[in-house]
C-alpha positions in Angstrom: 0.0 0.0 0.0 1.4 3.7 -1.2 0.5 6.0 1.4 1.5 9.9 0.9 1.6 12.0 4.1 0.8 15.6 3.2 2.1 18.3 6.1 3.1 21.8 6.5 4.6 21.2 9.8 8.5 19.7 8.8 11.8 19.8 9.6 13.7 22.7 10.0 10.6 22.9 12.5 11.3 21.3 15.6 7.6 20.0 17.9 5.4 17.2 18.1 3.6 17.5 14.8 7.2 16.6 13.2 8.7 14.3 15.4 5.6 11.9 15.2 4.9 12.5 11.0 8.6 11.1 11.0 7.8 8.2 13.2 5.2 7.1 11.6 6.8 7.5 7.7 9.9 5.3 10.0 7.3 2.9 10.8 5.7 2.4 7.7 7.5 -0.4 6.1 6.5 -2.7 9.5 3.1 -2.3 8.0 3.6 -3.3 4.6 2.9 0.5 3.7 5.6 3.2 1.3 5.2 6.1 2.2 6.1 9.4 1.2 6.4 12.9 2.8 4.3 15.6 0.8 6.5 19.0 2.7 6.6 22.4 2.0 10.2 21.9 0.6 10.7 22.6 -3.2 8.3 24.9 -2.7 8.9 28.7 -2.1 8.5 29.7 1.6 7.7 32.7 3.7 7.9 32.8 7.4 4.5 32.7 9.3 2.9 36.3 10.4 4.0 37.0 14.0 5.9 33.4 14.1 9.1 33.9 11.0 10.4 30.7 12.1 7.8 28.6 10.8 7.7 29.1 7.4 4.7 28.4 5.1 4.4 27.2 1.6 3.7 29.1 -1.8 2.9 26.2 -3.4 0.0 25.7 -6.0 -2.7 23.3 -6.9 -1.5 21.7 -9.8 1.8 21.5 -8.4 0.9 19.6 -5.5 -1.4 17.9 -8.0 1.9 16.8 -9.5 3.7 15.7 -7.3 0.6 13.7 -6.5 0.8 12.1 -9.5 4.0 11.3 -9.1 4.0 9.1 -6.2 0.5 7.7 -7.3 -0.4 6.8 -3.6 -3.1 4.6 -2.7 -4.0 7.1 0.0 -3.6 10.2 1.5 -3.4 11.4 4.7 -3.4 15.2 5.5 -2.1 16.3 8.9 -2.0 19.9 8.6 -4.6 22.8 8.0 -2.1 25.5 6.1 -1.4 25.6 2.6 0.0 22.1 1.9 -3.1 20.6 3.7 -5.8 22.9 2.1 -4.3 22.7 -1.7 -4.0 18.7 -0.7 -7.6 18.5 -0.1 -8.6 20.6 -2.9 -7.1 18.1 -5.0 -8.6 14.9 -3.6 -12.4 16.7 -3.5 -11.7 17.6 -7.2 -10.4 14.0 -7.8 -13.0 12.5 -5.5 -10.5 10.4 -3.8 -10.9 9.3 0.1 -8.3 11.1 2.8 -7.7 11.6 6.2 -6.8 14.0 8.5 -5.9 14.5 12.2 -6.1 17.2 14.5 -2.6 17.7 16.1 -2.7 21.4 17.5 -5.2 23.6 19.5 -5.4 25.5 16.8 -8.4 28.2 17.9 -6.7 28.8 21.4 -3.5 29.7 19.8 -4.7 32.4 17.7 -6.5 33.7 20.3 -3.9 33.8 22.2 -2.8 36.2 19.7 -5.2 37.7 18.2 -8.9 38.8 18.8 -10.4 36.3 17.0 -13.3 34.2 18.6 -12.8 30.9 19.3 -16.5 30.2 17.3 -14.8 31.0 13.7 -11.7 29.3 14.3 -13.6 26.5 14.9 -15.7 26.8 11.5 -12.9 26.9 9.1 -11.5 23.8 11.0 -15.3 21.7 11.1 -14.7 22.9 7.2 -11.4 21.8 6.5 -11.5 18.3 8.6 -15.4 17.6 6.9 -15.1 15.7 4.3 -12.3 13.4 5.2 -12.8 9.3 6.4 -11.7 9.7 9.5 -10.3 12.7 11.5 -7.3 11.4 14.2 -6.9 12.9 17.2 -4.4 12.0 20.3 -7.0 11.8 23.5 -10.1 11.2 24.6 -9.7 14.9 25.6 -9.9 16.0 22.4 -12.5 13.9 21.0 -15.1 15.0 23.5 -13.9 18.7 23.0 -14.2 18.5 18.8 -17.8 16.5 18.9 -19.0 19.1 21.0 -18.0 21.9 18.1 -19.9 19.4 15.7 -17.1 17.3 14.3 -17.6 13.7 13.5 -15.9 10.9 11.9 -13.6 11.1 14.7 -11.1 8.2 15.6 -8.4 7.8 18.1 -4.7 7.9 17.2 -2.5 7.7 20.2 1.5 9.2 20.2 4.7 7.6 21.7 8.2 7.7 22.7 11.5 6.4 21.4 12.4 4.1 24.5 15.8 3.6 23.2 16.4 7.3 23.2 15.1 8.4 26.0 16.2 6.9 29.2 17.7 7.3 32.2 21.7 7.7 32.6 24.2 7.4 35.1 26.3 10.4 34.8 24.3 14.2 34.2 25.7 16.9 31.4 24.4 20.0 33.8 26.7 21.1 35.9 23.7 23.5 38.3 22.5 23.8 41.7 19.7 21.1 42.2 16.7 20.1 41.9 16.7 20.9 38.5 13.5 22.0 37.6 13.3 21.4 33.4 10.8 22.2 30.1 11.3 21.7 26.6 9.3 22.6 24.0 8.3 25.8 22.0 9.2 28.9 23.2 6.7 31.0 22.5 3.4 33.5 24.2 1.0 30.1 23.9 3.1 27.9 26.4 2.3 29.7 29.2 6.4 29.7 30.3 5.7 32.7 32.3 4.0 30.5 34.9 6.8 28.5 35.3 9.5 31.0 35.1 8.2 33.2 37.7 7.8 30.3 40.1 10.1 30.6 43.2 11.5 27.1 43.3 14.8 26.0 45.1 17.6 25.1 42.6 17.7 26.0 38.8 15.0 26.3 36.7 16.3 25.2 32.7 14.5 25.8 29.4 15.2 24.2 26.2 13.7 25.1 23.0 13.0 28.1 20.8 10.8 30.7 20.0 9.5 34.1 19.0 9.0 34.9 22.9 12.7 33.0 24.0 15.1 36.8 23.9 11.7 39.0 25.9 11.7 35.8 28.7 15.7 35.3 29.0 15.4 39.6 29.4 13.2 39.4 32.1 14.7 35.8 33.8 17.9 36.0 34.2 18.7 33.4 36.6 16.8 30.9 33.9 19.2 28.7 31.8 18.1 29.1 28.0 19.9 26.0 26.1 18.1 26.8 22.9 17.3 24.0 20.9 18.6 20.4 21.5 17.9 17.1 19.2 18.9 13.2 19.7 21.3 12.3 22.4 21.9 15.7 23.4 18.4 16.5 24.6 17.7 13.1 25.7 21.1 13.5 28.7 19.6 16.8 29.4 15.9 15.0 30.4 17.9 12.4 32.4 19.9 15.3 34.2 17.3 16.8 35.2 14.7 16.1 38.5 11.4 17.2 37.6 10.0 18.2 34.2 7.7 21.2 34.5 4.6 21.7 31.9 2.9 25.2 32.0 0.9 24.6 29.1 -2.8 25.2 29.0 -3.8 24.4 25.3 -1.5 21.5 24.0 -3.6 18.2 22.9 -1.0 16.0 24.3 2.6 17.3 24.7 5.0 14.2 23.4 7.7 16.1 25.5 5.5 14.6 28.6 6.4 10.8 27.4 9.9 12.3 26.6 10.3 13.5 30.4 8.8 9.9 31.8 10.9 7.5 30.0 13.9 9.3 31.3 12.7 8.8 34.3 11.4 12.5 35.0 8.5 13.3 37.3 6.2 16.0 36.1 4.4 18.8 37.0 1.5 20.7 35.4 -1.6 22.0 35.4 -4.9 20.0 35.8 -6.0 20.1 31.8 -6.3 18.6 28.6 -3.0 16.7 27.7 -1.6 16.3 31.1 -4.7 15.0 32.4 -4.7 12.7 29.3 -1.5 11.6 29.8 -1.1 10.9 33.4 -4.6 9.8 34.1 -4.1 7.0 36.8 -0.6 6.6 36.5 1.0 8.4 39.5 4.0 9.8 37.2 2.8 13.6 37.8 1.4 15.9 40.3 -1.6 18.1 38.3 -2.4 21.0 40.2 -3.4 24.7 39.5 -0.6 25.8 42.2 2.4 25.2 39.8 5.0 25.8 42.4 3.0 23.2 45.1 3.2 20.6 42.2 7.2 21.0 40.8 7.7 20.1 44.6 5.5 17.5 45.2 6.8 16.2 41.9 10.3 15.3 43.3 8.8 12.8 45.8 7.6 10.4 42.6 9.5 7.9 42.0 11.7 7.2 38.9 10.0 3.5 38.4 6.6 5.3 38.2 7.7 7.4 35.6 9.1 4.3 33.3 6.4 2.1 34.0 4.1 4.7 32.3 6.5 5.2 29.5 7.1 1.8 28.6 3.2 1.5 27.3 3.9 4.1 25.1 6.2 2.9 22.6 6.0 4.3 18.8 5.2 0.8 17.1 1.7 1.0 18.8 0.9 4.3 17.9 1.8 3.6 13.6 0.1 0.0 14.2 -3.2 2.9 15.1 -2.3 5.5 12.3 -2.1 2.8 9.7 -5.1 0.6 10.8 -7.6 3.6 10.2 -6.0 4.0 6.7 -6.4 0.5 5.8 -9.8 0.2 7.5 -10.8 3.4 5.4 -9.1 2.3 2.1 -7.1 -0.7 2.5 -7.2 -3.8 -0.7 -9.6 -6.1 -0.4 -8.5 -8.7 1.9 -6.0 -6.7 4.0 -6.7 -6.6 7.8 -7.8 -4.2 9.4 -5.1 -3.5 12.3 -7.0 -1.1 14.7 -8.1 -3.7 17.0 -4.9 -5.7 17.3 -3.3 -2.3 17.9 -5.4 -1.3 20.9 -4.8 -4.8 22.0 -0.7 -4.3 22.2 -1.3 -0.7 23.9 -3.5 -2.4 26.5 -0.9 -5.5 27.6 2.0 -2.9 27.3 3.8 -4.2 24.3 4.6 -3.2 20.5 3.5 -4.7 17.2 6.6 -5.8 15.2 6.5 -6.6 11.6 3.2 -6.5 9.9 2.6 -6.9 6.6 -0.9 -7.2 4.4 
């Protein structure tokens, strides 16, 4: 099965969106699936109003029609809704060919978290874009409940992981800083909320990694905050393990991979009680959720590291593609092929991964 990936969300970019998109076109072959990337590169670009560092796509129709064409896929699957993931499903409706999407960001908090734009439009164009697909994927149960109730449907759950082999605790740490060290990664921009962790008064150090359009106003205003920048692969991973509790200001992220990041190095975490976190964590004991930040980073360095890998080791990224590609071949696989959903579900639920599947 050819299955093309459409996405304006790739690398230079550095988040979630990317890092599981890459996991899963990783994956693909363990599913009897080739895939290919459909990316704003080769295209012309322009950095996003108010955020340069994402840049967008001047692509065209028949372009991406082209390159359609090109890889003649069997189906598509469109994670984005900017100008790769409109023009992408211009050309399927005009074709009349099935596609998928999923539902990765919060996307009508964050603009208005920026702008004075009600919630109640934002939430149109995205019951309009996500419409006519098979299937819309999103991470939690969270997120289900809060798109039905803004009159989506065709909803389906596709769950997100961790690279176990990556992320895990070490012996020896890489920072050198009065502990506990209190740590967050991710983003660094006005929708993360960092200000309610950097203004905490915590014992210790307080360490940020990532980047952002907000990152040289908050290193202005905390100095005694240690701004890494960003950090990839074994680098970031040592900086997890060095660390002794992970905090998570967010208010508006649908999961926050950085969370199963933080556990399977054996990091306790600390957040607010809302939609991610509470997704995450939800009976596990791996993170204190309270709406006094500074009473949970504390609390947080009671948890032990166990708890945090036993959660982690559920979470592997095999399970999540064996979901991704079971709703594609249950929406358009040959006949004859499996459908792989439930058999999925079933490895998530004893704690193991699928290996090697073919149809």
């Amino acid at each position: 099965m050819r299955v093309m990936i459409a996405t304006d969300a790739w690398r230079p970019q550095i988040n979630g969106v990317v890092r599981s998109l890459e996991r899963m076109a990783e994956a693909a072959p363990d599913f009897g699936v080739t895939a290919r990337m459909l990316t704003p590169e080769g295209f012309r670009q322009i950095g996003l109003p108010s955020y340069p560092d994402i840049r967008i796509a001047l692509a065209t129709q028949r372009a991406i029609a082209e390159r359609i064409a090109d890889f003649g896929p069997d189906h598509i699957h469109i994670a984005t809704e900017g100008p790769i993931g409109w023009l992408t499903r211009a050309v399927c409706l005009a074709q009349k060919r099935q596609f998928t999407t999923s539902y990765h960001t919060r996307f009508p908090q964050y603009v208005a978290a920026r702008w004075p734009i009600p919630e109640s439009w934002s939430y149109g164009f995205l019951r309009r874009f996500h419409g006519p697909a098979a299937a819309v994927m999103v991470s939690t149960a969270t997120v289900e409940a809060e798109l039905r109730q803004h009159g989506f449907g065709n909803i389906v759950r596709w769950g997100r992981g961790v690279d176990l082999a990556l992320f895990h605790p070490r012996p020896q740490s890489v920072l050198d800083l009065p502990r506990p060290i209190f740590l967050s990664v991710g983003r660094v921009a006005v929708e993360k909320n960092l200000d309610a962790f950097l203004s905490l008064r915590l014992p210790g150090s307080k360490v940020v990694v990532g980047d952002g359009p907000a990152r040289a106003d908050l290193q202005r205003a905390y100095p005694d905050v240690t701004f890494l920048g960003t950090r990839e692969g074994e680098d970031l991973a040592a900086i997890y393990a060095s660390s002794d509790v992970f905090v998570f200001p967010s208010l508006t992220d649908t999961f926050g991979i950085v969370l199963l990041e933080a556990v399977a190095s054996g990091l306790p975490v600390a957040a607010f009680p809302v939609q991610g976190p509470m997704d995450v964590f939800a009976g596990s004991g791996a993170a204190v959720l309270n709406e006094d930040l500074r009473a949970a980073a504390l609390q947080a360095l009671r948890i032990p590291r166990e708890t945090c890998l036993d959660l982690a080791a559920r979470h592997g990224w095999q399970a999540s593609a064996a979901q991704f590609y079971g709703h594609i071949r249950r929406v358009a696989r040959p006949q004859g092929a499996p459908d792989l959903t439930a058999f999925a579900s079933a490895c998530a639920l004893e704690g193991r991964e699928p290996r090697r599947l073919t149809a």
